[in-house]
C-alpha positions in Angstrom: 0.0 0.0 0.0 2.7 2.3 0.7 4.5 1.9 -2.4 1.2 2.5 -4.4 1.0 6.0 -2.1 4.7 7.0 -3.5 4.2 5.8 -7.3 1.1 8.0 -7.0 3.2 11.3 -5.3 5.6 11.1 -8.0 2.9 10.8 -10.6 1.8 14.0 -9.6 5.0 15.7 -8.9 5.8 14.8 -12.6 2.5 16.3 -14.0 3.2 19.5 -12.1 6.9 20.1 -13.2 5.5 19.4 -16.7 3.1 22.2 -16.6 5.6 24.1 -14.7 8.0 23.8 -18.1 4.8 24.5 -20.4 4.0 27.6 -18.5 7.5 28.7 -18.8 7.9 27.8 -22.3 5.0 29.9 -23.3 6.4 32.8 -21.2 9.9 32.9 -22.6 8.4 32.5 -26.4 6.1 35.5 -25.6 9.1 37.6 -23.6 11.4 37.0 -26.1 14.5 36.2 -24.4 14.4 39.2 -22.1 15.7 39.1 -18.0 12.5 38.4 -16.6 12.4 35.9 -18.8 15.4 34.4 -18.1 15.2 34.8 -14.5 11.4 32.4 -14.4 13.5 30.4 -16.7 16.6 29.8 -14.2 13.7 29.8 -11.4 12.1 26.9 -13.4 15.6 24.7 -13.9 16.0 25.1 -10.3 12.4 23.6 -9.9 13.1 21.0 -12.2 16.3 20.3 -10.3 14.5 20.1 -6.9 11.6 18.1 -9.1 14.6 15.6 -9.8 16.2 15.3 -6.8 12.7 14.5 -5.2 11.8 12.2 -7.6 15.4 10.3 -7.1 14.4 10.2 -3.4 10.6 8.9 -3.9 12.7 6.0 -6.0 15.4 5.5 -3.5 12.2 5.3 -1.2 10.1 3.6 -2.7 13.0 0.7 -3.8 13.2 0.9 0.2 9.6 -0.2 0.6 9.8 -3.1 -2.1 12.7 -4.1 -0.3 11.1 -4.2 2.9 8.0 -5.8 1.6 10.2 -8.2 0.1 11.5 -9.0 3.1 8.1 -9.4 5.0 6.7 -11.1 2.6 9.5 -13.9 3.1 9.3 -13.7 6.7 5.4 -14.9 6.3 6.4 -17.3 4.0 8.9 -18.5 6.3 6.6 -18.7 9.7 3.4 -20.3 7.7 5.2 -22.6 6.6 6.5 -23.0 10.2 2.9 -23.2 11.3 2.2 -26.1 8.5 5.3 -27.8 10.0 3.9 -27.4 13.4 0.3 -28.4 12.7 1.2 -31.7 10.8 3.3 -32.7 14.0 0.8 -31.8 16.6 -1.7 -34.1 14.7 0.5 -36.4 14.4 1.1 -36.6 18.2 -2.9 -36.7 18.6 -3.3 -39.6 16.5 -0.5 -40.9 17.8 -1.8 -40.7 21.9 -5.5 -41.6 20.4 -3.8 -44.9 19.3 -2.7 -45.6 22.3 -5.8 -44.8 24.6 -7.4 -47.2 22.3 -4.8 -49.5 23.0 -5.0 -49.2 26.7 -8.8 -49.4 26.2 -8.8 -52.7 24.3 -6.1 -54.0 27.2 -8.7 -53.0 30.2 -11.4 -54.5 28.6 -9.4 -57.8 27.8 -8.3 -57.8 31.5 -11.8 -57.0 32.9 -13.4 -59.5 31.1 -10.7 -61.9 32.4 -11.0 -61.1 36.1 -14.6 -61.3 35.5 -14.1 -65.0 33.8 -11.7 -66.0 36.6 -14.0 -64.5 39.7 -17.5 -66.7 37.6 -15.4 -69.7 37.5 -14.1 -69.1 41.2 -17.8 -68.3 42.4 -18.7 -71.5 40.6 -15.7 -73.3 42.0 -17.3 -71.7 46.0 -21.0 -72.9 45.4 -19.6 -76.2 44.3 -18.1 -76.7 47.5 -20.7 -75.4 49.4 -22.8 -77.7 48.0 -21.3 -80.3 48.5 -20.4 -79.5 52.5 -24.3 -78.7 52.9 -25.4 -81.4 50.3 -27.7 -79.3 48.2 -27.5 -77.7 45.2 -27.1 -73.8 45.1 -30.6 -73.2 43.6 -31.4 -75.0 46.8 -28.9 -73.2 49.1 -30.4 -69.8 47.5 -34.1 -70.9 48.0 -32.7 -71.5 52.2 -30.8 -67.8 52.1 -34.0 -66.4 51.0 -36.1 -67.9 53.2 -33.8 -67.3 55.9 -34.0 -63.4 54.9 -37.5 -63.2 54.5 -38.2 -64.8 57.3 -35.9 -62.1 59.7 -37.8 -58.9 58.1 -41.3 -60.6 58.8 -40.4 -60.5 62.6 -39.0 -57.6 62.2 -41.5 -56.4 60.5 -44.1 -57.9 63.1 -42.3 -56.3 66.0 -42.3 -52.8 64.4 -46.2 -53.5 63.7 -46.7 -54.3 67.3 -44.8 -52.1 68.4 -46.9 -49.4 66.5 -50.1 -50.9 67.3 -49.6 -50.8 71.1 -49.0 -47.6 70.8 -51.9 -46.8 69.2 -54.3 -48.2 71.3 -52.6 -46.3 73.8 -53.5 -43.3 72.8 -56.9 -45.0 71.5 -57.3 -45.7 75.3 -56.5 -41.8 76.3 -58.2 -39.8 73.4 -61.3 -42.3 74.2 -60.8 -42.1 77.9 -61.0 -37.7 77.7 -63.7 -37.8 74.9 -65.5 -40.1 77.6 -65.2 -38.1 80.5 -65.7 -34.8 78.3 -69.4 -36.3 77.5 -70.2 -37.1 80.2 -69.8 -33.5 81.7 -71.1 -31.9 78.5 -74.6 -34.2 79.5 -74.7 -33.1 83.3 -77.5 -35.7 83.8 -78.8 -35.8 87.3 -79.5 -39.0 89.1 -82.1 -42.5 88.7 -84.4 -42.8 91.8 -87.0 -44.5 90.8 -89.9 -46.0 93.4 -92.9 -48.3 93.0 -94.6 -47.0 95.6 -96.4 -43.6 95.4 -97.5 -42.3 99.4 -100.1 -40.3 99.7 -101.7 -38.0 102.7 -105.2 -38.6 103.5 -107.2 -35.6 105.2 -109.2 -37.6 107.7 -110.1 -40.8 108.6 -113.8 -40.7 107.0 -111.5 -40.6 103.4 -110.4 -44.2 104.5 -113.7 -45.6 104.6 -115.1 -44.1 101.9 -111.9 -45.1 99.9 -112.4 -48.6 100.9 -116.2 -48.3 100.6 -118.8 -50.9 101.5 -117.8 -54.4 101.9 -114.4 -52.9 100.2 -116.3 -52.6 96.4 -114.6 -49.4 96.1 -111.1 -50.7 96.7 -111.7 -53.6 95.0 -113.3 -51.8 91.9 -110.0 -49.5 91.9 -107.7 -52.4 92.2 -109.3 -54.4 89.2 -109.8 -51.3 87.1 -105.7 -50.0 88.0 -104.0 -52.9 88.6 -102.9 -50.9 91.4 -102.5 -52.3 95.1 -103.6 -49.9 97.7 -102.3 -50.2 101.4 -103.9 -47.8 103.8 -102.5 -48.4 107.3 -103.7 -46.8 111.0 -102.5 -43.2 110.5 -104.0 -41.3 107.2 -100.7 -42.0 105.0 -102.3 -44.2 101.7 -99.6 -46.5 99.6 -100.0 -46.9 96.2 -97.9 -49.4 94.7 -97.7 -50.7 91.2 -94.8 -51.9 89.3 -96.4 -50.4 86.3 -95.3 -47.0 85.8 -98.0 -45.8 83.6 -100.4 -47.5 85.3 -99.4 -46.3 88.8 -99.5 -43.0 87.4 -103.2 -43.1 86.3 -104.0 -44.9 89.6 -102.3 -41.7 91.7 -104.0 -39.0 89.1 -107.4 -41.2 89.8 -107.0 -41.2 93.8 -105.9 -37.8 93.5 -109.3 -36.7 91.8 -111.5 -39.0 94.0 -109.8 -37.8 97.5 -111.0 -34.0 96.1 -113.8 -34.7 95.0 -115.1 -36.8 97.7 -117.5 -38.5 96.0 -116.6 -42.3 95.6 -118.1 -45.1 94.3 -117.5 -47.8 91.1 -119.3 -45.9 88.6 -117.0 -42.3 90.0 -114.2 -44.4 89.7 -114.2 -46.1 85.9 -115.1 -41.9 85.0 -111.8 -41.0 86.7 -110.1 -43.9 85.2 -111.0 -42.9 81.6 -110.2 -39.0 82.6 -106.6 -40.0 84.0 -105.8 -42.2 80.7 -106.8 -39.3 78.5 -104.1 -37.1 81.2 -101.9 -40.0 81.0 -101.9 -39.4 77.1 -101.3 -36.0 76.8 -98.7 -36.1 79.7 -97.1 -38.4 77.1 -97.4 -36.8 73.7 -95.6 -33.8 75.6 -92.7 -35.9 76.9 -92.3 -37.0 73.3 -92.6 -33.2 71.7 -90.2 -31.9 74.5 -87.5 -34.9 74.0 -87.7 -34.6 70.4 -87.3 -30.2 70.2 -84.4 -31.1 72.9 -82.7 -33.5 70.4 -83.5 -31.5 67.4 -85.8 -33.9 65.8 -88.2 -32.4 64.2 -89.3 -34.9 61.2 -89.9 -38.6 62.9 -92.8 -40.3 61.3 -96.0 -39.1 63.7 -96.5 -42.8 64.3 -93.8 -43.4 66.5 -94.1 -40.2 69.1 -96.9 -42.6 71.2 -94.2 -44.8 71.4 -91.6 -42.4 72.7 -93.9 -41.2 75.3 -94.9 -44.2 76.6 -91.2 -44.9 77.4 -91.9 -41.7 79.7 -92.9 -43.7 82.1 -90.9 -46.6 81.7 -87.5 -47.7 83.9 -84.6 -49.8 82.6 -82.4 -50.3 85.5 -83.9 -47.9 87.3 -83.2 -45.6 84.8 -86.1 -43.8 83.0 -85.8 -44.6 79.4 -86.9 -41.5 77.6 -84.6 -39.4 79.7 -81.7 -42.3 78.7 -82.5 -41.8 75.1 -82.1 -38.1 75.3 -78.8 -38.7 77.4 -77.5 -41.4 74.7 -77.9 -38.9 72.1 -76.2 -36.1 73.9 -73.1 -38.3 74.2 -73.1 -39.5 70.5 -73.8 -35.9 69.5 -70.5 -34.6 71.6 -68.3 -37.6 70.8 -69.4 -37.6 66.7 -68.6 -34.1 66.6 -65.0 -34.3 68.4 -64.7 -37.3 65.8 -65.6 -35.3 62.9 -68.7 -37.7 61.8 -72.0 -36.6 61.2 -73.7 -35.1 64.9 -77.0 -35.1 63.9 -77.1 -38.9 61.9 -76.0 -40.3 65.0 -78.3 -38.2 67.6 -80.7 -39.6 66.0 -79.5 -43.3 65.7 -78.8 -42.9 69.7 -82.2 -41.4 70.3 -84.1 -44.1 68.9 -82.2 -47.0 69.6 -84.3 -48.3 73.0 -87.5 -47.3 71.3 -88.5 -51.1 71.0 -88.6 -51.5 74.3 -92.1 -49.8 74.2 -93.4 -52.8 71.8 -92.0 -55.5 74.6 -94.8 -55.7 76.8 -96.9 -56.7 74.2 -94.3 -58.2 71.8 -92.2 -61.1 72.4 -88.8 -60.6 71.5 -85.3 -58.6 71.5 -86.2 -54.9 71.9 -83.5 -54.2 69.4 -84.8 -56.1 66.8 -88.4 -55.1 67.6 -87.6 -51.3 67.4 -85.2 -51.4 63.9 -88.4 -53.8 62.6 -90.7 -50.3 63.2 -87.9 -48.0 62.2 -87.7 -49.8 59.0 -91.3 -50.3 58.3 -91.4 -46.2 58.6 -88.9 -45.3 56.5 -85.8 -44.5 59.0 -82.8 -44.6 57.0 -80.6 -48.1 56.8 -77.9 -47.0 58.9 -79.9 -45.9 61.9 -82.1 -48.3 61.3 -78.7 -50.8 61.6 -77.4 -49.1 64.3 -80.2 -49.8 66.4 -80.6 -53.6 65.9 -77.2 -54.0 66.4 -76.8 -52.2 69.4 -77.0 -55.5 72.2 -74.7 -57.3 69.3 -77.6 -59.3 68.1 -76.6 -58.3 64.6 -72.8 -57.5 63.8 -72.1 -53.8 63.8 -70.8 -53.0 60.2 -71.1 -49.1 60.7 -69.0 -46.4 62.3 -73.0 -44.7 63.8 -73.7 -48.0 65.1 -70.2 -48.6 67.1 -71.1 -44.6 68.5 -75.0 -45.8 69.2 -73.1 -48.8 71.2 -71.0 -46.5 73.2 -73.1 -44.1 73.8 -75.7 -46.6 75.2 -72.7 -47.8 77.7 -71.8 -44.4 79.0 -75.4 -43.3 79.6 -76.0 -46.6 81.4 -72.8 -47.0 83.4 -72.5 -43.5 84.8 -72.7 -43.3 88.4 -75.9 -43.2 89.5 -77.5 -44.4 86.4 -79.3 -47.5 87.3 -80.3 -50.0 89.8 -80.0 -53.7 89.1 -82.5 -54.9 92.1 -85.2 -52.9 90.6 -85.3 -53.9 87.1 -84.7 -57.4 88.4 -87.9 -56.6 90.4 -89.9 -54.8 87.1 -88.5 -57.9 84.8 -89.9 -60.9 87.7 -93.4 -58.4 87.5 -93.8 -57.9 83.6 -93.0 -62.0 83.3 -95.9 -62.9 85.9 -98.3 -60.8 83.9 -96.8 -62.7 80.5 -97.5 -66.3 81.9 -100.6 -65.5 83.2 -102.2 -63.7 79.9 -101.0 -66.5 77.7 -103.6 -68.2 78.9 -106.6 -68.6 76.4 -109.5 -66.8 78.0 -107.9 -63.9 80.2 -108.7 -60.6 80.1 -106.2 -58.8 81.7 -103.6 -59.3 84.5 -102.2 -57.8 87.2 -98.8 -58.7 89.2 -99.3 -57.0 93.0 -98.8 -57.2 96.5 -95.1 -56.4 95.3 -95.1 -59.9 93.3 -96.7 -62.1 95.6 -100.0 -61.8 94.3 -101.3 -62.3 90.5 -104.8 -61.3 90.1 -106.2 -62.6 87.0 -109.7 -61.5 85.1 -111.1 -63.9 82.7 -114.0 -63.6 80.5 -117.0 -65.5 81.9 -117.8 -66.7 78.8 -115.4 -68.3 77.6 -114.0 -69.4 81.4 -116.3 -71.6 83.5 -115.8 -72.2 87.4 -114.5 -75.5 87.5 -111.6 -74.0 84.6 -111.0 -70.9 86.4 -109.5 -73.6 89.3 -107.6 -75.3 86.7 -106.3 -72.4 85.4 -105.1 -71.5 88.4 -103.1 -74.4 89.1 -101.5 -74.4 85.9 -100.8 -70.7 86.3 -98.8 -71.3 90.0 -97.3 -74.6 88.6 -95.6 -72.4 85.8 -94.3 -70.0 87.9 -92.7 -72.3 90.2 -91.1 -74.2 87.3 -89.7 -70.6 85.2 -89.3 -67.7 88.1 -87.3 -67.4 90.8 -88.6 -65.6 93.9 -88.5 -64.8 97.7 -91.5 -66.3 99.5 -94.7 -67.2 98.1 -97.0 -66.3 95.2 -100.8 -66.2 95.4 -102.5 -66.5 92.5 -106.0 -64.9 92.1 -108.3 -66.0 89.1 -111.5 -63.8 89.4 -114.8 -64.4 86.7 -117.3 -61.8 87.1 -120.0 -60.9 85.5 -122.5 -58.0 85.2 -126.5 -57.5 84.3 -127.5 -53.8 83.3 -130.3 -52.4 81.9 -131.8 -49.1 81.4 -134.7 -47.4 82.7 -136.3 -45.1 80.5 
């Protein structure tokens, strides 16, 4: 590039000192020779001079430059080619070490596969004697390892599972044990004392005779109509007593209205007998309304609220069991809702568990059973329906409500203060006098007094003659002596009456 710059300069310089000499030329043709013409023309040699001696120095300069490039030129030459030289060996030497990692490659492998040959025929060599020291083949001695192995992590497995199950019914037993105790306290329930007697105040001693009446028809009649026994002894105190809780109610409201009214005699009393079972009633459909607004049921089928308010005034243990079925489903309500389950499912399936024991005076058969038979026949749902036969066990719990309904039924039971075992013992040997003697054909009604030592039986007259009203009581005392067990002895009473009326118009 430099050299091109100089030829270029020198180009030019040449161009100018030729129009230089032109100019000059022209000048001394039109001067004529003369000084001034002279003079530009001794001023123009010396320009030419200086042109020449600038030129010769532009081509001593520019013969430096194609020297130097020359010699540059040679020097790349010279190091490419070094570079060429260099490159060839350095993939040489690459080949050369690739070679040989391949080498060393192919050597491993060759080794490895031989230490892997020699360690097979050694293991071989191992089993081989181990087979024949324990005298079995190796699948054999590899079947016994196994075993052996899985054997050792099933008991250890078995004592980590026992370990953990321990501990969970552990703290089963504790979280059960505070949601127990935390039920209980959330129900508050006071506690059973039930009677059989009712005692009543008489305000003089004319209301004894006219209690008793003539020839004692008015007692009698009250007895007979109640099934009531009525002990009236030398001060004015009367004692009604009836195992019957329903009817020993109606026999107090009845003795209740004739004492104020004063007025006594059979036809009075079988008036105040129908008034105090229409009382009795009512008394009942509102201890069904206020157990069911204090549960929070508000749709059971309107067929079953009799039932619930007969158990009003009915004792299990000792224990009334309409208040128990308001306790139970307290419990199941608190303990389903620290469970997380559904609270008002299992109120209900606690509530109505013991309803069946209302169909058992009349019904043979497990209450249980009884009451999920009349659950299902109005519509309950399954599962309550379920949890209430299966409550006693008579039917396999197979739901989470009836395991609560179970539980619930043993905490409101077992509470302190809950029941009495003597007097359901005493209700149970009452209710099963009554059942032998109406299973008789013929009998009207029954009644178990005198505290169980007396069985007073009614019989229609026509369909019970004299001479079989004897024979019926035999058969009656012979089957309680050979199914009950009692203190003492038991009378039993087998009355046929009959009545004439007519109407005078």
């Amino acid at each position: 590039m430099l050299s091109n710059v100089v030829l270029w300069l020198a180009l030019l310089l040449a161009v100018a000192g030729l129009a230089a000499a032109v100019v000059v030329a022209i000048v001394v043709l039109r001067g004529g020779g003369s000084r001034a013409g002279r003079e530009a023309q001794a001023r123009l040699d010396a320009e030419a001079e200086s042109l020449r001696v600038r030129a010769e120095r532009l081509d001593e300069d520019r013969a430096a430059l194609e020297r130097e490039r020359a010699h540059w030129s040679e020097r790349h030459d010279a190091d490419r080619a070094a570079l060429e030289r260099d490159r060839d060996s350095w993939s040489a030497r690459r080949e050369a070490e690739r070679e040989a990692l391949d080498t060393d490659r192919r050597r491993w492998r060759e080794e490895r596969d031989a230490e892997h040959l020699a360690l097979d025929e050694l293991r071989q060599q191992a089993q081989a004697r181990m087979a024949a020291i324990a005298g079995m083949s190796p699948d054999e001695a590899r079947a016994e390892v196994r075993d052996g192995i899985l054997h050792e992590a099933r008991l250890a497995a078995a004592r980590e599972a026992r370990g953990i199950v321990d501990a969970a019914k552990r703290e089963a037993r504790q979280r059960a044990a505070g949601l127990i105790v935390e039920a209980i306290e959330h129900v508050a329930a006071e506690q059973t004392a039930e009677t059989v007697v009712v005692m009543m105040t008489l305000p003089n001693d004319d209301m004894k005779g006219r209690i008793i009446g003539r020839e004692g028809r008015n007692i009698r009649a009250f007895e007979q109509l109640t099934g009531a026994n009525i002990l009236i002894d030398e001060s004015q105190t009367l004692l009604l007593s009836c195992f019957d809780p329903v009817r020993r109610e109606i026999a107090r409201l009845m003795l209740e209205a004739l004492v104020a009214d004063g007025n006594i005699h059979p036809a009075r009393i079988e008036h105040e007998h129908v008034r105090a079972q229409r009382r009795i009633d009512e008394v009942m459909a509102q201890a069904a309304d206020d157990a069911l607004a204090e549960v929070g049921i508000v749709d059971l089928a309107p067929e079953l609220k009799p039932l619930l308010g007969r158990l009003a005034f009915r004792s299990s243990y000792g224990q009334n069991v309409l208040r128990h079925l308001v306790e139970s489903a307290q419990l199941a309500g608190t303990i389903a809702a620290e469970l997380g389950l559904d609270v008002v499912r299992c109120r209900r399936a606690a509530f109505l568990h013991d309803i069946g024991k209302a169909l058992t005076p009349d019904h043979q058969g497990s209450h249980a059973l009884l009451g999920a038979e009349l659950l299902r026949r109005h519509g309950e749902d399954p599962d309550i329906v379920h949890a209430v036969e299966a409550h006693h066990d008579e039917v396999e719990p197979a739901t989470v409500e009836a395991v609560l309904v179970q539980a619930a039924d043993a905490i409101s039971g077992s509470r302190p203060g809950a029941r009495k075992e003597s007097l359901e013992a005493y209700v149970e040997r009452m209710e099963q006098l009554e059942r032998i003697a109406t299973a008789k054909p013929g009998v009207a009604r029954a009644f178990a007094m005198q505290a169980g030592h007396e069985v007073r039986v009614m019989v229609q007259p026509t369909e019970v003659g004299d001479d079989e009203a004897q024979l019926m009581a035999r058969e009656i005392a012979s089957e309680i002596e050979s199914s009950l067990t009692y203190p003492g002895q038991i009378r039993v009473t087998v009355i046929r009456e009959s009545r004439a009326t007519a109407t005078a118009h």
